[in-house]
C-alpha positions in Angstrom: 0.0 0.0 0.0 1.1 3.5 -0.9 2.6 5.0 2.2 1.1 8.5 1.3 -2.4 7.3 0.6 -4.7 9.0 2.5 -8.1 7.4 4.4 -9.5 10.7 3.0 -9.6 14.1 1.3 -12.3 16.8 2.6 -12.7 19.3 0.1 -13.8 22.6 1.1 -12.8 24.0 5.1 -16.2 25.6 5.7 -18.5 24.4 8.6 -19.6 21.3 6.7 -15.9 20.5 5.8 -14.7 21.3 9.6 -17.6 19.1 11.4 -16.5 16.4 9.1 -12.6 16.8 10.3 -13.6 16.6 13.8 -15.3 13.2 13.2 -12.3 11.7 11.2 -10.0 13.0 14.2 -12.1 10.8 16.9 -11.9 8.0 14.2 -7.9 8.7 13.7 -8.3 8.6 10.1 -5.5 9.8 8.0 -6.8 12.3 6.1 -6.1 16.2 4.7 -9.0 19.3 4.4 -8.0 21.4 1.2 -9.5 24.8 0.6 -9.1 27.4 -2.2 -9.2 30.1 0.0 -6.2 32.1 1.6 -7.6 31.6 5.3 -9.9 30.0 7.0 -13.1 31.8 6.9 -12.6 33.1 3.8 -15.4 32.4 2.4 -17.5 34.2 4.8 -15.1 36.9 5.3 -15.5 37.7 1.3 -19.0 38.6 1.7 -20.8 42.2 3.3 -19.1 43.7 5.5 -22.6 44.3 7.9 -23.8 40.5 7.4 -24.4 38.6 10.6 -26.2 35.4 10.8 -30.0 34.9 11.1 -29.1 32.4 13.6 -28.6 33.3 17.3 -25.2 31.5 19.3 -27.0 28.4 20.8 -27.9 27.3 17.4 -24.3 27.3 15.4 -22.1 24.8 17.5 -19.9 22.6 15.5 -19.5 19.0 17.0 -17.2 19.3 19.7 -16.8 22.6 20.8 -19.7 25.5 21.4 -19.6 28.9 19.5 -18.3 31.2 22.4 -20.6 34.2 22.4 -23.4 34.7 24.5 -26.8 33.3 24.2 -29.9 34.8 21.7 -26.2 36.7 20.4 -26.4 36.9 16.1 -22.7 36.1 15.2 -21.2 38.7 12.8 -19.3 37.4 9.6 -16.0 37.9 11.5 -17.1 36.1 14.1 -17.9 33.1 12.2 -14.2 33.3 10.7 -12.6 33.3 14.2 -14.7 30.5 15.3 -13.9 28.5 12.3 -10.1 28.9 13.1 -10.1 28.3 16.4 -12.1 25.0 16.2 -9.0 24.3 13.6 -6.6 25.2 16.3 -8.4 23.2 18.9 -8.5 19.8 16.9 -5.5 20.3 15.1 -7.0 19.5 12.0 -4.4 19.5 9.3 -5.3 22.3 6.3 -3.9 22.5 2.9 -5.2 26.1 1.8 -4.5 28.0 -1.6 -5.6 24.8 -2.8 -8.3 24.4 -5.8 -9.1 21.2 -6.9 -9.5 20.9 -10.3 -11.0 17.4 -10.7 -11.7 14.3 -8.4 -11.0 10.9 -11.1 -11.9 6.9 -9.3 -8.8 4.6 -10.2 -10.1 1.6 -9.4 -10.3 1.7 -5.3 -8.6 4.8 -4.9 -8.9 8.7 -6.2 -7.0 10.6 -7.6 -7.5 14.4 -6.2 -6.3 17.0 -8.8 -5.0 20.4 -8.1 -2.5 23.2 -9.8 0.5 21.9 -7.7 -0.4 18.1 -8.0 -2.3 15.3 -7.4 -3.4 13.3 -4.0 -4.1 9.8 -3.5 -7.0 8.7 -0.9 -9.7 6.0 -0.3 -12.4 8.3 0.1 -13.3 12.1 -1.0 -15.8 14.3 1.1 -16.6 16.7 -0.8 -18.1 20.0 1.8 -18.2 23.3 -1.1 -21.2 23.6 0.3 -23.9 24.8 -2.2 -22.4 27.9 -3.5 -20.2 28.0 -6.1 -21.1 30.2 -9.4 -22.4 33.7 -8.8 -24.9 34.1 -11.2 -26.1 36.8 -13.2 -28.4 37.4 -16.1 -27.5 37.5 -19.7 -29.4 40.8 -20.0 -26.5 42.4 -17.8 -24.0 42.9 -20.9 -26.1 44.8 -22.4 -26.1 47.7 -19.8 -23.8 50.6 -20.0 -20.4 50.6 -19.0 -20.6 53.9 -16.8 -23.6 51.2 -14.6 -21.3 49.8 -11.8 -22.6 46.3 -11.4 -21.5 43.7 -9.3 -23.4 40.4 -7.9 -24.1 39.9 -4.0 -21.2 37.6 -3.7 -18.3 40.6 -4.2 -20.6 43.4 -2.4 -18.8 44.3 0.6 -20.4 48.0 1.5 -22.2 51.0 0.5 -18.9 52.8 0.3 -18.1 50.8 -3.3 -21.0 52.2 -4.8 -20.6 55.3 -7.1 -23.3 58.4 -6.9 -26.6 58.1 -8.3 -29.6 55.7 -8.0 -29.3 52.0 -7.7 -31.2 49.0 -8.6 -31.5 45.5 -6.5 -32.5 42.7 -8.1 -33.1 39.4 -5.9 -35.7 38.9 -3.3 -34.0 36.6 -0.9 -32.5 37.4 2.4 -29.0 38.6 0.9 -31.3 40.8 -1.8 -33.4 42.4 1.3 -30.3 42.5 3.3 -28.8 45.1 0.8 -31.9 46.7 -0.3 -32.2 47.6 3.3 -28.3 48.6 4.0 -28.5 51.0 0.3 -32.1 52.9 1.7 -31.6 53.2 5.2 -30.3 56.8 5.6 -32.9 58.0 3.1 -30.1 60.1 0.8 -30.5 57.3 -2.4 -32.9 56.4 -4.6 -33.2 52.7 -4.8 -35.4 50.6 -7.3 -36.1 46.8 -6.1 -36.7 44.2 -8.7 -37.8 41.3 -6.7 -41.2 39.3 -5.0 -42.7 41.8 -2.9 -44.9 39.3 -1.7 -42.5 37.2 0.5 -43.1 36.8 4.0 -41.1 38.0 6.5 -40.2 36.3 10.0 -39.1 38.1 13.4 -35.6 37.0 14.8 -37.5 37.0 18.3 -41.4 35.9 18.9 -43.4 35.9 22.5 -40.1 36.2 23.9 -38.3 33.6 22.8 -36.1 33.3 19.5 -37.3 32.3 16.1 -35.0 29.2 15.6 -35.9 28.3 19.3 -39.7 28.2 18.0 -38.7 26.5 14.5 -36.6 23.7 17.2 -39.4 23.6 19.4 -42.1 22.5 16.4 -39.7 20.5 14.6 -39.0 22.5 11.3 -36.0 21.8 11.1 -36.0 18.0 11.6 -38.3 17.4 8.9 -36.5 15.6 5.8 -37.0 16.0 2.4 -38.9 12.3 1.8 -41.6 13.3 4.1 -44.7 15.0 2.9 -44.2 18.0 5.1 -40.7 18.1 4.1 -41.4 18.6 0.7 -44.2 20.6 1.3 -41.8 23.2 2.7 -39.1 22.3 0.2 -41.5 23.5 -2.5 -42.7 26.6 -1.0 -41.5 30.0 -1.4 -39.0 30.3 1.6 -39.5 33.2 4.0 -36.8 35.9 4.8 -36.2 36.0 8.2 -35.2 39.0 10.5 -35.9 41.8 7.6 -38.8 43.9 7.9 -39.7 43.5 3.8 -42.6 44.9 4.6 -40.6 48.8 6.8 -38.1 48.7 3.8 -40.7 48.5 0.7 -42.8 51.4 2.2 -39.4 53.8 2.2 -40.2 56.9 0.4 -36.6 56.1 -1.6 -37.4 52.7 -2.6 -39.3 51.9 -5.3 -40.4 48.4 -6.2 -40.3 47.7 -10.2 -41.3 44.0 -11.0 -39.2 41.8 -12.6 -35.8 43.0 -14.7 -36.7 41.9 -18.3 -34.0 43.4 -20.5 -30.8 46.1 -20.5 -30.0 48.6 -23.4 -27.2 51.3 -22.2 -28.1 53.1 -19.6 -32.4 52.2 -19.9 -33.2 49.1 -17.9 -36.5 47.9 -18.9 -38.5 46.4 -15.5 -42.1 45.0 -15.5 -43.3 48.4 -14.3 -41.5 50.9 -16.2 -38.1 51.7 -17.8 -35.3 53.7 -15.8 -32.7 55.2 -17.3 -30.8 57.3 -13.8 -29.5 54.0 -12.1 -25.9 54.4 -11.5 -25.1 51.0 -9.6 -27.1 47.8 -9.9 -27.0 44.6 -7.3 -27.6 41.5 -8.6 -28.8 39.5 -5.8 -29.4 36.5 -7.9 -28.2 33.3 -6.3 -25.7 31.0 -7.9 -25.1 27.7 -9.7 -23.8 24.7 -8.4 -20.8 23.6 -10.2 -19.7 19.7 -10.3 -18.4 19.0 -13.5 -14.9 18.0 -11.7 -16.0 15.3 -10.4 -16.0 12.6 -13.0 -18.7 9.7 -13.2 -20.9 11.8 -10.9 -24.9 11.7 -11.7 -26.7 14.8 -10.8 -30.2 15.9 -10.3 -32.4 17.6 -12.4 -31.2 21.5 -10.0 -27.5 19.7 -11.2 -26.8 18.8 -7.3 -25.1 15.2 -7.0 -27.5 12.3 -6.6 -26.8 11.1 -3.0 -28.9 10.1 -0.2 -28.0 11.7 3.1 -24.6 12.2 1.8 -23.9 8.8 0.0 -23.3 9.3 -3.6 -23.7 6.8 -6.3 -19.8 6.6 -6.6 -18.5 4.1 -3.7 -16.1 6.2 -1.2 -17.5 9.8 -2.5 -19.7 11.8 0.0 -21.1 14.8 0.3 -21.7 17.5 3.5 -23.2 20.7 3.2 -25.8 20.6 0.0 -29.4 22.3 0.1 -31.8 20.3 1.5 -29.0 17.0 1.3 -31.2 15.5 4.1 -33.6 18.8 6.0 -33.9 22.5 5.5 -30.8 22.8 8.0 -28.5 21.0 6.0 -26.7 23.8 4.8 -26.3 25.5 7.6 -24.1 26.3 10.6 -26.0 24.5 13.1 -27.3 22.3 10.4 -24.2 20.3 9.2 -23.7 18.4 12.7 -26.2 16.3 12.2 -25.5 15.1 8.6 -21.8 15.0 9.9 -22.8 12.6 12.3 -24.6 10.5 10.4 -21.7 10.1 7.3 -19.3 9.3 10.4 -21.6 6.3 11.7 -21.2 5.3 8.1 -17.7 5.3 7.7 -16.7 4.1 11.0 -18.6 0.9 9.4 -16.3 0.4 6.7 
């Protein structure tokens, strides 16, 4: 046996990627976590600079050891980062960053793990990029004028990148109301919002106890996506929680425009109307996933690997941190101990 095979390779040293570590340290596995990124964190540190989670402190614990802030606290981004590294610290779980992977190939019982400065042998590949990977945008964007400043949600960092003059928002999620909010605050900008107006909105705090406590308490977040209820709220239109959707759209400086159909120059052509003053657009749009590395993977018709709770269709290949992988908490801080735990009782079995 090749002395430098690994037992396995976690790809990706976000929360998904980290609660997996911690199990493969109790089950003194040989195995490595590579990450893209600079630093662990990164990839929450590269996003707004005023985003903090939706979820209070009792409700983001990684297997092993609890987020240290106080309870009913919302952790900032930065926060999140410095938790992430000292959980590193505290397991001494070994961390290759600055490391893409460019593909993941089967050779008969092993795989091969591809990146720019080589290749890695190992039994097993976990892959934990969680679920997103390609900002995307709409085709009508090229179309707008150069002098438009446009960036997506995933490089915003602050209102101090914008330039002057109106902006736009397009995306009516939480990341789309977080900004729409954060540009129309202080009143000074005109801001058009292109996104459902319609969506609900949930409190952080209810009858004096916390949202996620209540959503705990009724079992939302247990329900999996096989069971009627599970895809009941799989299907629906999901809510955006600790926003007031309902304060920001009646601003005097925002104005609500349906949806973005096309771009020419400096006219952007909305449902409502056409605008030709906006100076800085936000595209709040989501992303894509991206798995074409992986070779021999089957994916769904969203083109998310086929897996059940984690277990692809290629022996030795797993998967931590994917939308709905098992309940509506599987892509989340709090969420990913559970799945965690359930991949480890399936590889301690092997």
């Amino acid at each position: 046996m090749n002395s430098k095979m690994l037992d396995y390779v976690i790809i990706g040293g976000a929360q998904a990627g980290l609660a997996m570590a911690y199990h493969l340290k109790q089950m003194n596995k040989k195995f490595i976590v590579l990450d893209g990124e600079n630093e662990i964190g990164a990839s929450w540190l590269n996003r707004w600079d005023s985003l903090k989670l939706f979820t209070p402190t009792e409700y983001n614990h990684l297997p092993g050891l609890d987020f240290d802030a106080p309870k009913n606290h919302y952790p900032s981004k930065f926060e999140v980062a410095n938790y992430f590294k000292n959980y590193v610290d505290k397991f001494e779980i070994p961390v290759q960053l600055n490391t893409l992977v460019t593909s993941v190939k089967k050779k008969e019982k092993t795989f091969c793990v591809e990146h720019k400065d080589g290749v890695i042998e190992t039994k097993n590949v976990i892959v934990a990029t969680g679920p997103f990977h390609i900002p995307y945008t709409p085709p009508c964007h090229v179309k707008a004028s150069d002098s438009i400043l446009q960036m997506h949600s995933n490089y915003y960092k602050g209102i101090d990148q914008l330039q002057d003059g109106d902006a736009l928002v397009v995306g009516g999620g939480d990341s789309g109301y977080q900004i729409l909010n954060e540009l129309s605050k202080d009143g000074t900008r005109k801001v058009y919002f292109s996104g459902d107006t319609t969506v609900k909105s949930l409190p952080q705090n209810f009858l004096g106890k916390t949202l996620w406590w209540w959503f705990t308490k009724i079992g939302f977040l247990s329900y999996n996506k096989y069971s009627w209820i599970g895809k009941k709220i799989n299907s629906s239109t999901q809510p955006v929680i600790g926003t007031d959707v309902k304060g920001i759209l009646a601003r005097e400086n925002v104005f609500p425009v349906g949806r973005t159909k096309d771009a020419l120059k400096e006219k952007i052509f909305f449902e409502s109307k056409n605008v030709s003053t906006i100076k800085n657009i936000i595209w709040a749009t989501g992303y894509r996933p991206n798995f074409s590395w992986i070779e021999g993977l089957e994916l769904d018709a969203d083109n998310y690997p086929k897996n059940y709770r984690g277990v692809s269709n290629i022996e030795g290949l797993y998967f931590m941190g994917l939308p709905w992988m098992y309940t509506r908490g599987s892509a989340t801080l709090g969420g990913v101990s559970k799945d965690a735990s359930y991949l480890a009782g399936i590889m301690s079995k092997k």
